[in-house]
Every structure is written in structure tokens, then in C-alpha cells.
C-alpha positions, 0 to 999 in steps of 0.5 A, spaced: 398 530 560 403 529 554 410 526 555 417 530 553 421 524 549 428 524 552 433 522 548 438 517 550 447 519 547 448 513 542 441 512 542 440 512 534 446 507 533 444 501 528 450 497 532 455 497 538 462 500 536 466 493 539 462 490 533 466 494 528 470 490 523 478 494 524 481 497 519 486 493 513 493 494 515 498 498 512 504 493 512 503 490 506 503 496 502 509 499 506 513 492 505 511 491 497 513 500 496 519 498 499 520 491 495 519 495 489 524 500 491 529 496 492 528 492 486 528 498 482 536 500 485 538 494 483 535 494 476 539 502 475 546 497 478 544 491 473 544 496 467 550 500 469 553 493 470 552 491 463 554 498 461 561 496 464 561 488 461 559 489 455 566 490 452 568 483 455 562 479 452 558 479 444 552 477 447 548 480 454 542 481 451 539 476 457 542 480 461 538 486 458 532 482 458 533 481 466 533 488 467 527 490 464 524 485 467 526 486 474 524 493 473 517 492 471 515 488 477 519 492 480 515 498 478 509 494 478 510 492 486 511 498 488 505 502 484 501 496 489 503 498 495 501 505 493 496 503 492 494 499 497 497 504 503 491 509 499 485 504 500 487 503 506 488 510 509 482 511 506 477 506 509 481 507 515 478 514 515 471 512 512 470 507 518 473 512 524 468 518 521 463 512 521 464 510 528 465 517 531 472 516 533 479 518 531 483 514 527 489 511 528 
């Protein structure tokens, strides 16, 4: 007489959940959006700075170049953190679907 196969829940898994890797951490990505954030404020408050000063001194190109600067890598650390707060959304989400969980 044949034998009914029976099956096992998790059964069909290819490795334990303990074993998974964690998800990236959200921190840097919140800690380069808010740097940025702030580096661009300051850069808007160096400008209007430069504005009111310019009367007062013939050259405040160093200033101007200082503000442009700040500004890029201002910009540029922000898009970062955006970037990275998304990747690691993402992946988060990719391995709680993998694992059959919910993510955090």
C-alpha cells in the first residue's frame, strides 16, 4: 500500500531565520539628511551675511566661494542620506518578504 507524503511548515526553507543577516541601519542616512539640512541653512544665512557685508569690504569673494562650497557638500550629504535611508528601506523590506516576517 502507498504512503501519503506529509509535509512539515518551514519544511521547504533553504536555511534557519536566526541565521539571516539584519537589515542596514537607518541612522546614517537620518544623521547625513539632517547634516545636510542644516549646512544648507547655514549656507542660505552665510550668503544673506555677505549681502549685508559687502558695503564694508572691496573683496568678499572668499566669502562667496565658501558658500558655494558649503552649499554643494551641503546638497551632496543630503541626497547621500536620501539615498541610503532608501536602500536601506528597501532591503529591509526585500529580506522581511524573504523571511516571511514583518519588518521593523
Amino acid at each position: 500500500m502507498p504512503q501519503i507524503a506529509s509535509f512539515v511548515d518551514g519544511g521547504q526553507a533553504k536555511a534557519f531565520v536566526e541565521d539571516a543577516r539584519a537589515a542596514p541601519s537607518t541612522a546614517p542616512a537620518d544623521a547625513a539628511t539632517g547634516a545636510g539640512a542644516s549646512g544648507l541653512g547655514i549656507s542660505g544665512y552665510l550668503y544673506d551675511l555677505q549681502n549685508q557685508l559687502s558695503p564694508f569690504s572691496y573683496t568678499s569673494e572668499w566669502i562667496g566661494r565658501v558658500v558655494v562650497v558649503l552649499a554643494i557638500a551641503s546638497a551632496l550629504l543630503a541626497i547621500g542620506g536620501l539615498a541610503w535611508r532608501r536602500y536601506a528601506n528597501r532591503k529591509a523590506k526585500r529580506l522581511a518578504a524573504a523571511l516571511g516576517a514583518e519588518p521593523t
